[in-house]
N, C-alpha and C positions, 0 to 999 in steps of 0.2 A: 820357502821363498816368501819371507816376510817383506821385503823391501825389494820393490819392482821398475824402483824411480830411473828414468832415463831408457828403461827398454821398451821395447816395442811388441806385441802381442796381437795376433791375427786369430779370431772367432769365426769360423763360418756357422751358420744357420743361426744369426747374430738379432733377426726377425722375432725369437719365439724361443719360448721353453728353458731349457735347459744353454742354450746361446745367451739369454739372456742376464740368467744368472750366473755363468761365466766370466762375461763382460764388467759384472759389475763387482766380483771380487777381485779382478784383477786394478781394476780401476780402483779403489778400495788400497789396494796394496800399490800404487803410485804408477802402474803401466801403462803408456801408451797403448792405443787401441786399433786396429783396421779391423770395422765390423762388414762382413759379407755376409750377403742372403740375397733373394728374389725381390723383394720389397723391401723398398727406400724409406716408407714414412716411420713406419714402427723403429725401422735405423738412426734414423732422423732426431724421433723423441728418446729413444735411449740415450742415444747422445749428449741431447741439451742435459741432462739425469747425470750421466757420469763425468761430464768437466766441470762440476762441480766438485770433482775433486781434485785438481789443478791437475788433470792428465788431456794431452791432445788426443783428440775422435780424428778417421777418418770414415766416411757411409762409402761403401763400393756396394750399389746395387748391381748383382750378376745373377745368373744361372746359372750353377754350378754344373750341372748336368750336362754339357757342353764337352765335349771332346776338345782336349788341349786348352780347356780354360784355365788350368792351373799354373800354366807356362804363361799366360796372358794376365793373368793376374800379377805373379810374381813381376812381369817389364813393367805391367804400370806401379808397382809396389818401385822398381828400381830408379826407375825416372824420378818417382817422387822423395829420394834418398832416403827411403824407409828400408829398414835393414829388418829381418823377424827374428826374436829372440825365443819367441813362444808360439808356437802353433796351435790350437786348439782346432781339432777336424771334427766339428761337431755336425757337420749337415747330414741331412738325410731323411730318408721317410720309407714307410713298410705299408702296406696294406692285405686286411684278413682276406682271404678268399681260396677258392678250388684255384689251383695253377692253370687249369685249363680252362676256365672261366675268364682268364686277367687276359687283358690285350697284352699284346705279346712288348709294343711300342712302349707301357707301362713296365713293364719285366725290366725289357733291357734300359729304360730310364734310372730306374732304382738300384742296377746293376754299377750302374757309370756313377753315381751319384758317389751310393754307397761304398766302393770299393774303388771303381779307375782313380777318380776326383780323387779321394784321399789319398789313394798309393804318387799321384799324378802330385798333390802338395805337397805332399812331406817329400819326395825324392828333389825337386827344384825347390825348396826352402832349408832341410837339412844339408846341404850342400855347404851356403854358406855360414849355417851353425858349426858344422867340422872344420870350416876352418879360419872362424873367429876361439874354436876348441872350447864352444859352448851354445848350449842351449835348452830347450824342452820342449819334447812332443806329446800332448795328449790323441788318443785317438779315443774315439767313444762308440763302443758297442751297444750291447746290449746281453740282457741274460738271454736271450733268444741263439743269441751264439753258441751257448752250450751246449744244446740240443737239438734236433730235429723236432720239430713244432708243423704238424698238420693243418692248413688254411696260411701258415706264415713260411711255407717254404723256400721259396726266394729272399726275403725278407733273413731268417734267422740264417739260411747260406749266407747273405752277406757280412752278416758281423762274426759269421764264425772266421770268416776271412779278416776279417778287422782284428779278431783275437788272438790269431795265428800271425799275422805280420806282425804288427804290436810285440807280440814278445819273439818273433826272431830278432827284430830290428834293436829290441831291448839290448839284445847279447852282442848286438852287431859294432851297436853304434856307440857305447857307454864308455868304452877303450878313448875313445876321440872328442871325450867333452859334452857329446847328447846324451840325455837321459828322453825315452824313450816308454810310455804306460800306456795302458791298452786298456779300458775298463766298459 
């Protein structure tokens, strides 16, 4: 995907890290952007940063963590005739610790985050990828997913869930135009 001009590309955890750098290859390769994350300003300044490469920014500061925020996201993405040709599910966060030490409120945060949020994006944005009979899903794990990891056991449970969908969806969806990677 050298040439990206005219499509549209949606980053979550568009605030930091690995969202960041994201953003700015696809910008780079001529893609429209909808940046999502919890905080607007760091959304804000990337922005000013990537239409300089003649691609349109949108900042949607949200919470992803939010039960059926995916569905809410997607209307105000529809209203604004923004169509997603690229997904990137990049949000999320893990923290080390005893399981029985974490508040439970933090568990099932990181639960929704990591897993509902993402299964909750890609099922109301692949939709209209099938049948424009194109698109791309990234979902972003972790190596943590491979393995059962002691102090990150909620945490690596979720991306082995992020690993496992990812390549059913690979096989699922590939027939109808989506390409679909899990890494």
């Amino acid at each position: 995907m050298k040439n990206l001009r005219d499509k549209w590309a949606l980053v979550t955890g568009a605030s930091s890290g690995f969202g960041i750098e994201f953003a700015r290859l696809l910008a780079e390769r001529g893609s429209n952007l909808v940046l999502v994350a919890r905080r607007a300003e760091p959304m804000e300044k990337l922005a000013e940063e990537l239409r300089t490469h003649s691609v349109q920014v949108v900042v949607v500061a949200m919470d992803l963590c939010r039960i059926g925020i995916g569905t809410t996201l997607k209307s105000d993405l529809d209203s604004r005739g923004i169509a997603i040709d690229i997904l990137v599910n990049n949000a999320g966060f893990g923290l080390y610790g005893n399981f029985l030490d974490m508040p439970l409120k933090t568990i099932t945060d990181m639960m929704q985050l990591n897993m509902l949020t993402v299964t909750e994006l890609t099922h109301v944005f692949a939709h209209d990828m099938i049948d424009r009979k194109g698109g791309h899903i990234l979902l972003l794990a972790s190596l943590l997913g491979y393995q059962a990891v002691p102090g990150y056991a909620v945490y690596a449970a979720t991306k082995a869930y992020v690993l496992q969908f990812g390549e059913a969806l690979h096989q699922e969806l590939q027939s109808q135009g989506v390409a679909v990677t899990a890494l």
